[in-house]
MARLUMPA-265055 format. One record per residue (C-alpha): x, y, z; residue number from 1; residue in three letters. Coordinates in steps of 0.05 Angstrom, whole numbers, plus 5000, padded with zeros to 4 digits. Example, Ala and Ser with C-alpha at 12.3 -4.5 7.8 and 13.67 -1.06 7.14 Angstrom:
REM MARLUMPA-265055
<node><X>5246</X><Y>4910</Y><Z>5156</Z><n>1</n><res>Ala</res></node>
<node><X>5273</X><Y>4979</Y><Z>5143</Z><n>2</n><res>Ser</res></node>
This chain:
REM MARLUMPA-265055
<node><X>7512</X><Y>7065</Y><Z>7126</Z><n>1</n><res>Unk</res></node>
<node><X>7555</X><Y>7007</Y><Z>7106</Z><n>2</n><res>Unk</res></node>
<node><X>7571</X><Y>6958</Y><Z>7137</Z><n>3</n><res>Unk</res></node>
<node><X>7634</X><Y>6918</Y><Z>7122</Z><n>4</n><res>Unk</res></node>
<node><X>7638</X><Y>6849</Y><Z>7127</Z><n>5</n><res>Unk</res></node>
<node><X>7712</X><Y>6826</Y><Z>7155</Z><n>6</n><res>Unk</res></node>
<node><X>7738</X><Y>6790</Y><Z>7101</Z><n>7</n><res>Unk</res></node>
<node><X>7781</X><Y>6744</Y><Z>7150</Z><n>8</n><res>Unk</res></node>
<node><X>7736</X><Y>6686</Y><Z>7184</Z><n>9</n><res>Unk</res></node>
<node><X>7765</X><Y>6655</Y><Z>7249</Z><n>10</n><res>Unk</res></node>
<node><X>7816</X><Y>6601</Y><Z>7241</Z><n>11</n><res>Unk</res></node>
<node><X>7776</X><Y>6543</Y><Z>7270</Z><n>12</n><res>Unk</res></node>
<node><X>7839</X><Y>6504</Y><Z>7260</Z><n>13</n><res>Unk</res></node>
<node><X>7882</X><Y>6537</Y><Z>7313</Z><n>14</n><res>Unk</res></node>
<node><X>7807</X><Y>6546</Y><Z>7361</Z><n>15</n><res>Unk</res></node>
<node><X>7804</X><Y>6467</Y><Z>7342</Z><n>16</n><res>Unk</res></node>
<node><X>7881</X><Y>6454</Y><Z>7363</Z><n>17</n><res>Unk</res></node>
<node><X>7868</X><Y>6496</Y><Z>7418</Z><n>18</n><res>Unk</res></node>
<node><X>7811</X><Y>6446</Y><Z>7452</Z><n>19</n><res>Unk</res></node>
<node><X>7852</X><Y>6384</Y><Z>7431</Z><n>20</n><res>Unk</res></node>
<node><X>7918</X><Y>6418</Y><Z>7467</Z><n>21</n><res>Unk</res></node>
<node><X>7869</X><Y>6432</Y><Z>7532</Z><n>22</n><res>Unk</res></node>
<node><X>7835</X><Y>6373</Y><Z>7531</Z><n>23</n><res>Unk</res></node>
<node><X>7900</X><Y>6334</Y><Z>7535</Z><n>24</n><res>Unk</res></node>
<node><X>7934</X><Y>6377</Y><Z>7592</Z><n>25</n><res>Unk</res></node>
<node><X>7861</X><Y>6373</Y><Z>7635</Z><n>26</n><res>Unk</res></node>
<node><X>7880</X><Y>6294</Y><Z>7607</Z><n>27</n><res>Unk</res></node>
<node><X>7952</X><Y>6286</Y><Z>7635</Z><n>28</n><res>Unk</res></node>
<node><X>7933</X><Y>6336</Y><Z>7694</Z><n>29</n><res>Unk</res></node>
<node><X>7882</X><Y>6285</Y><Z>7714</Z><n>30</n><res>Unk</res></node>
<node><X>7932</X><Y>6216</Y><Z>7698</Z><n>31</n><res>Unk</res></node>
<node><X>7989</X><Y>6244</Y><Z>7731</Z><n>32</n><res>Unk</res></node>
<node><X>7941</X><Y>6262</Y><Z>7794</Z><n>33</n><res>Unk</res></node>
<node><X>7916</X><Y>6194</Y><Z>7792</Z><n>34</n><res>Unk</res></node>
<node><X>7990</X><Y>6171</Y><Z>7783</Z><n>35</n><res>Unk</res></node>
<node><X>8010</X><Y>6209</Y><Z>7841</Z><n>36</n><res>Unk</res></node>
<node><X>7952</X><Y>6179</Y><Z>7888</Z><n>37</n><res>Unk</res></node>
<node><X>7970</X><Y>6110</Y><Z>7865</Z><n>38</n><res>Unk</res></node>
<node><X>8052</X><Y>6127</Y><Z>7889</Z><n>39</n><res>Unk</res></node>
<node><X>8027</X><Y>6154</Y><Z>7941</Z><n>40</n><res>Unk</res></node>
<node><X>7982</X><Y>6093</Y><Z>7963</Z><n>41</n><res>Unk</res></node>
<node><X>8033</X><Y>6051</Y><Z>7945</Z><n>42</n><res>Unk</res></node>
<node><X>8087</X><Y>6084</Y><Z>7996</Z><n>43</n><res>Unk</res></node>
<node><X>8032</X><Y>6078</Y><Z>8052</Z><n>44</n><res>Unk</res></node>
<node><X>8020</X><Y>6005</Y><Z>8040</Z><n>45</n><res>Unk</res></node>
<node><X>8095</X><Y>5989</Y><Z>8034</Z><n>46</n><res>Unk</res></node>
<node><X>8116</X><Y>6023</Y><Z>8099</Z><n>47</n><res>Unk</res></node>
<node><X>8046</X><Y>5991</Y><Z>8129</Z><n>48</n><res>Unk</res></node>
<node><X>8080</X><Y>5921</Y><Z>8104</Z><n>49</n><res>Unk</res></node>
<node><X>8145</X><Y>5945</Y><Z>8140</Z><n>50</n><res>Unk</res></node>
<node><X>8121</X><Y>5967</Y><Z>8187</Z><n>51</n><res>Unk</res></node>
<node><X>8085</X><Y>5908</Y><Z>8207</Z><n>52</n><res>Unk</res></node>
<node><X>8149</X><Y>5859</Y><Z>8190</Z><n>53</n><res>Unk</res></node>
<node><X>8192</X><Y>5898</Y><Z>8232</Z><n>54</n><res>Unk</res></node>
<node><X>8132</X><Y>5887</Y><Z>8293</Z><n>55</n><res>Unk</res></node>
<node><X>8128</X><Y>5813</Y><Z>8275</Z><n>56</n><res>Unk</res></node>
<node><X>8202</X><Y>5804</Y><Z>8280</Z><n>57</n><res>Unk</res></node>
<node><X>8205</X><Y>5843</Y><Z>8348</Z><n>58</n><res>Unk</res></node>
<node><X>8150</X><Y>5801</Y><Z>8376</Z><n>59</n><res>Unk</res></node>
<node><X>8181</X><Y>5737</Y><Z>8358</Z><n>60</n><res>Unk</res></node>
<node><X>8250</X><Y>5756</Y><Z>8377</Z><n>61</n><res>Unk</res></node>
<node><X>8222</X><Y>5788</Y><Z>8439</Z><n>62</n><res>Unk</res></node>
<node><X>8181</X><Y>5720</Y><Z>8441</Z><n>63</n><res>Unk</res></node>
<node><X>8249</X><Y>5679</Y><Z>8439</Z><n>64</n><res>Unk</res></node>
<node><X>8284</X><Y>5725</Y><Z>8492</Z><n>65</n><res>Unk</res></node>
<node><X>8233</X><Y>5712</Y><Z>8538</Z><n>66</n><res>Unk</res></node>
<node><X>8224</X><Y>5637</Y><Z>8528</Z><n>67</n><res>Unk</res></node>
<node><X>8306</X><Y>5640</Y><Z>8538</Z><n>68</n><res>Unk</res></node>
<node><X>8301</X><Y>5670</Y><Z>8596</Z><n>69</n><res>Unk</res></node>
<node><X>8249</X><Y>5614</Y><Z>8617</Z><n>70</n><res>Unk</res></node>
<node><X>8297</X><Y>5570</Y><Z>8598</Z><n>71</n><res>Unk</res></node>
<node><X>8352</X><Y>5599</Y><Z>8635</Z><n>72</n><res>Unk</res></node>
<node><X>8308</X><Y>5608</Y><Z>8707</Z><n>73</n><res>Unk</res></node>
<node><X>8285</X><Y>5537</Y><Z>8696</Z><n>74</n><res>Unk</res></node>
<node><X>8364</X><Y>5512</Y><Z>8689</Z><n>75</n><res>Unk</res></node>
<node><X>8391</X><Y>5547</Y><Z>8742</Z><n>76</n><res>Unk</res></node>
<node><X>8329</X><Y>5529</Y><Z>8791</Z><n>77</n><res>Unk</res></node>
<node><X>8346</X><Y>5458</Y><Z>8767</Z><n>78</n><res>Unk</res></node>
<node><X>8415</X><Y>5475</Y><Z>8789</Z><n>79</n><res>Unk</res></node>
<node><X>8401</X><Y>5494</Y><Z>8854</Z><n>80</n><res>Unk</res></node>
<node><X>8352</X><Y>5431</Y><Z>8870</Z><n>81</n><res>Unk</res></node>
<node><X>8415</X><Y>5385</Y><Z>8839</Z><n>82</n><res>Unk</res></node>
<node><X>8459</X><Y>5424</Y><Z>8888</Z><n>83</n><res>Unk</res></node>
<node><X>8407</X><Y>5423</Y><Z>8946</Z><n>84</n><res>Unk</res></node>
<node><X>8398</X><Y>5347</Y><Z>8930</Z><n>85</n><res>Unk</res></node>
<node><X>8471</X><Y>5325</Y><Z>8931</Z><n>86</n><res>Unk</res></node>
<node><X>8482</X><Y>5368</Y><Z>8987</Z><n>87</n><res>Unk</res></node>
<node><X>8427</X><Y>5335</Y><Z>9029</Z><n>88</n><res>Unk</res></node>
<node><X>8454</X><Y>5260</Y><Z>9000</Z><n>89</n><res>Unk</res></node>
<node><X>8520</X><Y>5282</Y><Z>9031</Z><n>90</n><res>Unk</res></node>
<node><X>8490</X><Y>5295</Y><Z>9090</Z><n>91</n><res>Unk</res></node>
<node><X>8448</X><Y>5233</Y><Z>9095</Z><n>92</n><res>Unk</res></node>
<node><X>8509</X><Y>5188</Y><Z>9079</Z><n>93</n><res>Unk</res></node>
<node><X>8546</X><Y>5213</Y><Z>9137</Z><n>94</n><res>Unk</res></node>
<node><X>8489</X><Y>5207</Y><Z>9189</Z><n>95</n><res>Unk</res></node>
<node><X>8486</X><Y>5133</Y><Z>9159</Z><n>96</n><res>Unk</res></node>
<node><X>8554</X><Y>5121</Y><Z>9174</Z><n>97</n><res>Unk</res></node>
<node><X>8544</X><Y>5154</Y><Z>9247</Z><n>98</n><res>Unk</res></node>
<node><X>8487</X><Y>5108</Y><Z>9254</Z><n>99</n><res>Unk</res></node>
<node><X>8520</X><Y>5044</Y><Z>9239</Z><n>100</n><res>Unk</res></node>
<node><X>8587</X><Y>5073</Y><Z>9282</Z><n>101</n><res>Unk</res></node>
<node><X>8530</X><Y>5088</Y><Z>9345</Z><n>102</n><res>Unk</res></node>
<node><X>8493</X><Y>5015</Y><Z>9330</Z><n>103</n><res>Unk</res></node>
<node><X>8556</X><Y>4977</Y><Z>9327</Z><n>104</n><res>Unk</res></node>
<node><X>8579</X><Y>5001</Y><Z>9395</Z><n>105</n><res>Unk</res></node>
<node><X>8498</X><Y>5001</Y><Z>9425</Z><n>106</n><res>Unk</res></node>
<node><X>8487</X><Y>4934</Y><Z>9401</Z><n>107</n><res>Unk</res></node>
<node><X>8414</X><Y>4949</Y><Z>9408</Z><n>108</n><res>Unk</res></node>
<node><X>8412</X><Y>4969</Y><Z>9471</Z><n>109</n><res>Unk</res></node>
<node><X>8376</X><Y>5041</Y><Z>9449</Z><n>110</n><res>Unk</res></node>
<node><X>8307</X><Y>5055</Y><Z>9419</Z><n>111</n><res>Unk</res></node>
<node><X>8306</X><Y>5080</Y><Z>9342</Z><n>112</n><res>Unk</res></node>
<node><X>8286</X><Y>5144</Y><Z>9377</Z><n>113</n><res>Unk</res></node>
<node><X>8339</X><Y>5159</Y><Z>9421</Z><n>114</n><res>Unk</res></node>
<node><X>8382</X><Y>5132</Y><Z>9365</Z><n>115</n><res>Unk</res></node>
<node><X>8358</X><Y>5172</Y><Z>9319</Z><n>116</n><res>Unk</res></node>
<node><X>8372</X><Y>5235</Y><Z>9368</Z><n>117</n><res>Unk</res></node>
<node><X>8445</X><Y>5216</Y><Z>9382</Z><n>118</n><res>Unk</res></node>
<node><X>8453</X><Y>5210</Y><Z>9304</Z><n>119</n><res>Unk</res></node>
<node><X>8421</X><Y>5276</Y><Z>9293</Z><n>120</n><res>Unk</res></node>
<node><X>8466</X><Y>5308</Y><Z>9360</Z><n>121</n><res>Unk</res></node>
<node><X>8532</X><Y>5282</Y><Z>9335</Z><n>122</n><res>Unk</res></node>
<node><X>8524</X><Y>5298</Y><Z>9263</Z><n>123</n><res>Unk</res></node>
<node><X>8506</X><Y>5377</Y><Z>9280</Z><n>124</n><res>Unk</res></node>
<node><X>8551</X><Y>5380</Y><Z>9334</Z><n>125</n><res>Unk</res></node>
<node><X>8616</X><Y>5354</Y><Z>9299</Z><n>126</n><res>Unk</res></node>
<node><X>8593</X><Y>5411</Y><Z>9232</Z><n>127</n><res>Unk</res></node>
<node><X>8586</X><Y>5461</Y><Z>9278</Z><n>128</n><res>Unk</res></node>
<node><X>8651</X><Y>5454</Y><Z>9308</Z><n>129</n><res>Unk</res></node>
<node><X>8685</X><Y>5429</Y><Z>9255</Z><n>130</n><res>Unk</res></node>
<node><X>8696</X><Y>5353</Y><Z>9276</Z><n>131</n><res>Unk</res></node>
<node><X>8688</X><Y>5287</Y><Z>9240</Z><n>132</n><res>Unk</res></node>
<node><X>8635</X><Y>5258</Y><Z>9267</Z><n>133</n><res>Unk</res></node>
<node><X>8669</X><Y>5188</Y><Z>9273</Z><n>134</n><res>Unk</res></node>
<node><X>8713</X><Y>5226</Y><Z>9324</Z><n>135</n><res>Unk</res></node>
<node><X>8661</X><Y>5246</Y><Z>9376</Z><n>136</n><res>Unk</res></node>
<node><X>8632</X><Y>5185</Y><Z>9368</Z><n>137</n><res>Unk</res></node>
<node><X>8701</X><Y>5150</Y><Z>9390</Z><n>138</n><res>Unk</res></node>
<node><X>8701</X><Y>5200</Y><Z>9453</Z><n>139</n><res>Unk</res></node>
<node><X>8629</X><Y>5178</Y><Z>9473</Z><n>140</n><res>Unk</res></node>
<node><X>8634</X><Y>5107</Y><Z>9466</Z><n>141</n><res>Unk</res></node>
<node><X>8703</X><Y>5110</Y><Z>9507</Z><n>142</n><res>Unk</res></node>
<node><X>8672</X><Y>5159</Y><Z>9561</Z><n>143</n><res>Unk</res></node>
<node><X>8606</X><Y>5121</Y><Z>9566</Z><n>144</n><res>Unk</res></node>
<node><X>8602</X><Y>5057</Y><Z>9517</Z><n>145</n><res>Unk</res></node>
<node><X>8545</X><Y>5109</Y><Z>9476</Z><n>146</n><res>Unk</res></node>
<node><X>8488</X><Y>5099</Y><Z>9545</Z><n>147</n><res>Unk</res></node>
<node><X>8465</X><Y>5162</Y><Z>9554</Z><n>148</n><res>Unk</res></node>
<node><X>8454</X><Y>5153</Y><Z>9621</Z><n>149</n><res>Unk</res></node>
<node><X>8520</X><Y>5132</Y><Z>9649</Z><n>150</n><res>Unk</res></node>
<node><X>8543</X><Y>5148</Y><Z>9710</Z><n>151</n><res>Unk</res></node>
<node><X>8611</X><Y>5159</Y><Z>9725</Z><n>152</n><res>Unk</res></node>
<node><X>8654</X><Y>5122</Y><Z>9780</Z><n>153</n><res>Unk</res></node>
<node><X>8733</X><Y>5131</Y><Z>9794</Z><n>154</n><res>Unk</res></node>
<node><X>8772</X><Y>5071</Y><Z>9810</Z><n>155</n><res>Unk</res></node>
<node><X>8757</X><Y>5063</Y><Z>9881</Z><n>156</n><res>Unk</res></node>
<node><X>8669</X><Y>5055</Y><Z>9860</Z><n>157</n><res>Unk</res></node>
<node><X>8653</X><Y>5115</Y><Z>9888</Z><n>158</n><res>Unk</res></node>
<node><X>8612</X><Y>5162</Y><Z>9840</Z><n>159</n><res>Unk</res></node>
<node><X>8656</X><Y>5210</Y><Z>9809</Z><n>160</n><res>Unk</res></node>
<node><X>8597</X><Y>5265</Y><Z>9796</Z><n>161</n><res>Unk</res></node>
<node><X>8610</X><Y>5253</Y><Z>9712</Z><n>162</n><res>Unk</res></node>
<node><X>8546</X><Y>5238</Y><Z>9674</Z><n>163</n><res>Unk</res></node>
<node><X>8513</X><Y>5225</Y><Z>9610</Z><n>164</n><res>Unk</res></node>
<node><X>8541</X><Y>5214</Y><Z>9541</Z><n>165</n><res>Unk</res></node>
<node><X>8605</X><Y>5254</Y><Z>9546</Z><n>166</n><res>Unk</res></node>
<node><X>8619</X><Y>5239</Y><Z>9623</Z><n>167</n><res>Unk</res></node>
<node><X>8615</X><Y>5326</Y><Z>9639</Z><n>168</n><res>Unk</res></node>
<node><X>8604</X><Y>5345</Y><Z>9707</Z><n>169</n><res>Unk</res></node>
<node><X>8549</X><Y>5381</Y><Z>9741</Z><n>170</n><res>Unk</res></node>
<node><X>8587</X><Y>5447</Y><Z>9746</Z><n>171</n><res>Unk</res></node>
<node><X>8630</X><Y>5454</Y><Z>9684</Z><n>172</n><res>Unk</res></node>
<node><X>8574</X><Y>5440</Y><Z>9646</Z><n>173</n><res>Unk</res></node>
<node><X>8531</X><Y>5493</Y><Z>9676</Z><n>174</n><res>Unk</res></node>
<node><X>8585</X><Y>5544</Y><Z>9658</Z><n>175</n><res>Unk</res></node>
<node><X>8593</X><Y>5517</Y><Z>9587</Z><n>176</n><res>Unk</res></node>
<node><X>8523</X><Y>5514</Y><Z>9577</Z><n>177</n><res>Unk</res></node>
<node><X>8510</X><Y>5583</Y><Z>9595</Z><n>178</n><res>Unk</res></node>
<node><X>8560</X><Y>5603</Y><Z>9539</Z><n>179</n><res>Unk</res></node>
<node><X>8507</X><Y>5573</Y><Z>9486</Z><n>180</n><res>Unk</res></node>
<node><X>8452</X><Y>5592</Y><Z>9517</Z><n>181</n><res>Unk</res></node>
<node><X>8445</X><Y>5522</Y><Z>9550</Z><n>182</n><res>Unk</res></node>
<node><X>8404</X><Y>5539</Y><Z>9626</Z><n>183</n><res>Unk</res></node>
<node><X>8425</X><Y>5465</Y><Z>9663</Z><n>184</n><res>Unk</res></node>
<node><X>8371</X><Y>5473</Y><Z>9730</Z><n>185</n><res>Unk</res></node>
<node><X>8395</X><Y>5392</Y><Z>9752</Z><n>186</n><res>Unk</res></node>
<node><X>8449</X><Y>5348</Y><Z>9739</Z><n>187</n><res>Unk</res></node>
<node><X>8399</X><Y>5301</Y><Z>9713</Z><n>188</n><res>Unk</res></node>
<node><X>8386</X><Y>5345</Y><Z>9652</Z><n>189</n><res>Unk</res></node>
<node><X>8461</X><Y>5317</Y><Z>9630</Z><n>190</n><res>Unk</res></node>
<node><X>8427</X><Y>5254</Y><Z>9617</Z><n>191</n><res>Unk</res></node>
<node><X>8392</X><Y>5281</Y><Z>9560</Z><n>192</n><res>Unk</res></node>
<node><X>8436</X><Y>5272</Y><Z>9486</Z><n>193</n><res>Unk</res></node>
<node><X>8410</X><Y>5348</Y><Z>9469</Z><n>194</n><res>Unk</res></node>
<node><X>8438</X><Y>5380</Y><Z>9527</Z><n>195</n><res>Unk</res></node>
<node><X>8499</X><Y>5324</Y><Z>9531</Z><n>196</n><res>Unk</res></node>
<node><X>8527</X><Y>5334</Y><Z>9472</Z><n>197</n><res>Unk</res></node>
<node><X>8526</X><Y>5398</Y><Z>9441</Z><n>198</n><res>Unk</res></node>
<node><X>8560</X><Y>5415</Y><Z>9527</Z><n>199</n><res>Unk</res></node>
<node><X>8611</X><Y>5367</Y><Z>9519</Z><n>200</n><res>Unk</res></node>
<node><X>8635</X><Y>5385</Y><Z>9444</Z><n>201</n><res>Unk</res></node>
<node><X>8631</X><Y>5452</Y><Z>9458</Z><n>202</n><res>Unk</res></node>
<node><X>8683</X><Y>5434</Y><Z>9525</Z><n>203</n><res>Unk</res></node>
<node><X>8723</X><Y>5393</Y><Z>9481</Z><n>204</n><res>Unk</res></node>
<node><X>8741</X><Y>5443</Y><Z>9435</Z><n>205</n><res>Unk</res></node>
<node><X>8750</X><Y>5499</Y><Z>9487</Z><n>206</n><res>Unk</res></node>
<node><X>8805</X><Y>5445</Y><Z>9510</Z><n>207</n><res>Unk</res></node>
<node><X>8836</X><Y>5442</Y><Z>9443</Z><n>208</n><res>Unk</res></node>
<node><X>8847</X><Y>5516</Y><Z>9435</Z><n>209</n><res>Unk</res></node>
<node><X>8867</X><Y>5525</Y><Z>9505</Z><n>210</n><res>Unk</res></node>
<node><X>8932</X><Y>5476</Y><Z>9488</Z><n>211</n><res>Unk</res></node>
<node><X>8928</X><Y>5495</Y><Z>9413</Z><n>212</n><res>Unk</res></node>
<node><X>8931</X><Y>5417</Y><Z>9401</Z><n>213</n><res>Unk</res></node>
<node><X>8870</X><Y>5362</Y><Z>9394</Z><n>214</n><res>Unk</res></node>
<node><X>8919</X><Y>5309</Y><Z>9434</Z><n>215</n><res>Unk</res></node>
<node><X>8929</X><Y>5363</Y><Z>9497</Z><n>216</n><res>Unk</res></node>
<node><X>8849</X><Y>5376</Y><Z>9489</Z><n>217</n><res>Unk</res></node>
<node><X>8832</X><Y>5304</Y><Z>9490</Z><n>218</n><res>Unk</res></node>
<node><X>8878</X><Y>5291</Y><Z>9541</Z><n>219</n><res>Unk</res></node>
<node><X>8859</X><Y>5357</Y><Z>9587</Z><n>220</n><res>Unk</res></node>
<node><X>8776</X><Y>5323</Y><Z>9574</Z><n>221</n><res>Unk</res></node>
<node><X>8794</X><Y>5270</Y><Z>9617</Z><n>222</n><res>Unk</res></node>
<node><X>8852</X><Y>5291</Y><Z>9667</Z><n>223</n><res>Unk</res></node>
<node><X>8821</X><Y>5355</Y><Z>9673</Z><n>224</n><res>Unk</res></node>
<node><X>8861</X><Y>5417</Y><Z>9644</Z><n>225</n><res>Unk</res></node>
<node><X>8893</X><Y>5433</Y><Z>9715</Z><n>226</n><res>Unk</res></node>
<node><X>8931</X><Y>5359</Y><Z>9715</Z><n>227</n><res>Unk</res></node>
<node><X>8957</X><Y>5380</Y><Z>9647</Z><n>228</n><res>Unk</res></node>
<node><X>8984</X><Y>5445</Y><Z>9665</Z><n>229</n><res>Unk</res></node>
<node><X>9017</X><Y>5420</Y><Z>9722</Z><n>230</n><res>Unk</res></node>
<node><X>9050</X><Y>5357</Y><Z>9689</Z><n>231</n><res>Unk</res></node>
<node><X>9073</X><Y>5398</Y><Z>9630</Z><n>232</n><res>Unk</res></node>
<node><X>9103</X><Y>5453</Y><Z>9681</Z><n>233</n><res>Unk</res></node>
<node><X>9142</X><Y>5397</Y><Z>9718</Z><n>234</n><res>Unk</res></node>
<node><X>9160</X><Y>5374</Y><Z>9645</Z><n>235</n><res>Unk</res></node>
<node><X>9138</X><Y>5296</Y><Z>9661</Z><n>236</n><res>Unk</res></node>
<node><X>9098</X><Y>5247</Y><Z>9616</Z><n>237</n><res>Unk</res></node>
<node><X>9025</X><Y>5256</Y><Z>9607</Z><n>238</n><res>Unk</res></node>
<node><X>8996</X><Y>5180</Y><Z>9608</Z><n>239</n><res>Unk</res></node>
<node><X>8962</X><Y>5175</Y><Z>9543</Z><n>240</n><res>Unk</res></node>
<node><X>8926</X><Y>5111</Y><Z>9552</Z><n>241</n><res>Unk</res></node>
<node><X>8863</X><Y>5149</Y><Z>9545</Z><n>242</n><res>Unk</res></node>
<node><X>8885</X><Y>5186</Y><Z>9484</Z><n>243</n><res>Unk</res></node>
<node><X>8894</X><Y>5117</Y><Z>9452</Z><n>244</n><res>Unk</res></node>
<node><X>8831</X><Y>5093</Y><Z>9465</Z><n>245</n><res>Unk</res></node>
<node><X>8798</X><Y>5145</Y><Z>9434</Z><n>246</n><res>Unk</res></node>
<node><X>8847</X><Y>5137</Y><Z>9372</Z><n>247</n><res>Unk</res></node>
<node><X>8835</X><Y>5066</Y><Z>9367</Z><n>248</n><res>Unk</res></node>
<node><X>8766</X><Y>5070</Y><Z>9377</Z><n>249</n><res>Unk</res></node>
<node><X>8773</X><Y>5130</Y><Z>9316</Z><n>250</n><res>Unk</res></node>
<node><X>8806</X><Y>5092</Y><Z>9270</Z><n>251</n><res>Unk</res></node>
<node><X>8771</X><Y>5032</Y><Z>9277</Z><n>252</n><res>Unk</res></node>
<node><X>8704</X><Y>5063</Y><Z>9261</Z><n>253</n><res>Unk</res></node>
<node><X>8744</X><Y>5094</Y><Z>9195</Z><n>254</n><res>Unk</res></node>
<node><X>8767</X><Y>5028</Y><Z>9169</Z><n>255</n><res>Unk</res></node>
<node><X>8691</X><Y>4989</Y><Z>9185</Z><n>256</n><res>Unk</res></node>
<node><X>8664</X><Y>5047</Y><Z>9151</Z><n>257</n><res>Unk</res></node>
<node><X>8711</X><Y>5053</Y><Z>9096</Z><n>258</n><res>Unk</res></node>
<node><X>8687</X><Y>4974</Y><Z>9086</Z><n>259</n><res>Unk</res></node>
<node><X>8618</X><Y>4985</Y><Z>9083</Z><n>260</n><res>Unk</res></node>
<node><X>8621</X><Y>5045</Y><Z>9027</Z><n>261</n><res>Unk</res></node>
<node><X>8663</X><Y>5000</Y><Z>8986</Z><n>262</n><res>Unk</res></node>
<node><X>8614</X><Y>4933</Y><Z>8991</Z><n>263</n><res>Unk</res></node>
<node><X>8558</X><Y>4973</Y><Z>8973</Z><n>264</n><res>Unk</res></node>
């Protein structure tokens, strides 16, 4: 048997191209996968970095809003104290100037406590019903020269039944007092300025808007509302010699304390 021999022998050119061809793909395969991990790690680190800038920038802006908002409660605390301050200055300046009105008319004659209380009475009692204080402190020293315990007397000696401060009576103050809550058990107790005073403002102004007028009031706090009424009906003079006193005794306090805020 024969046996031919192929007389074409493999083209180990094109098997040689071949290996060159795949060893260059498996080549790029493996640079472009490496390329793609290096994009890839690239993308991660870059939104990482953004990531992290955007958290820095919210912490520090967060950071600034909340040291604003320090800021802000500390100012308008600081406020408020300023306020509180110059309100309580106010406040201090007018009980000085109710103190020097009392101690000009006392003359010494009270203790720094019960001076201190009549300050303190007049100064609450003239914000709470809406008087200056200078006022009430005209009605007291022309009802009792400021001595808490006065007694009153009409013009023939005898006792007239007024006492205390504001010169109320026994009765009328009971029935005013009950009306804040005042209980009067004595008519001594009208010699004490807490029970006094805050009775006979609180009279004094249910005078005024009885007449609707703070001369008729004043007036009606010493004649007595009744004498009023009747001398208006009969359409004759009301003597206002008592009325004057009180504005003299107002005015005067205005003017010496007018002079001491402007020498100081």
């Amino acid at each position: 048997m024969t046996v031919r021999i192929s007389e074409t022998s493999p083209d180990w050119e094109s098997i040689d191209m071949a290996r060159v061809i795949n060893r260059g793909l498996n080549a790029w395969i493996q640079i472009h996968r490496h390329n793609v991990w290096v994009s890839e790690l690239s993308a991660i680190v870059w939104v990482a970095i953004t990531a992290l800038a955007f958290t820095v920038c919210a912490a520090t802006i967060l950071g600034n809003e909340r040291s604003l908002l320090r800021q802000h409660r500390t100012i308008v605390q600081l406020s408020s104290d300023q306020l509180r301050l110059s309100e309580q200055l106010a406040v201090m300046e007018q009980k000085v100037v109710v103190a020097e009105a009392l101690m000009e008319y006392t003359r010494g004659r009270l203790s720094a406590v019960t001076l201190s209380e009549l300050v303190n009475q007049v100064y609450d009692n003239s914000a709470r019903f809406g008087y200056d204080p200078l006022l009430l402190v005209a009605v007291i020293h022309v009802e009792s020269f400021a001595r808490p315990t006065a007694l009153g007397r009409n013009r023939s000696g005898a006792l007239s039944g007024a006492l205390g401060l504001m010169q109320l009576k026994f009765e009328t103050a009971r029935e005013v007092g009950s009306d804040l809550g005042i209980e009067l058990k004595e008519p001594i107790d009208l010699l004490k300025p807490e029970i006094n005073i805050p009775i006979g403002v609180a009279y004094l102004t249910r005078l005024v808007a009885q007449f609707h007028s703070l001369k008729l009031g004043v007036l009606a706090y010493n004649l007595g509302p009744g004498v009023v009424y009747q001398t208006l009906s009969a359409k004759q003079p009301l003597p206002l010699d008592y009325y004057a006193k009180v504005l003299r005794a107002y005015f005067a306090l205005k003017k010496a304390a007018e002079g001491r805020v402007a020498g100081r």
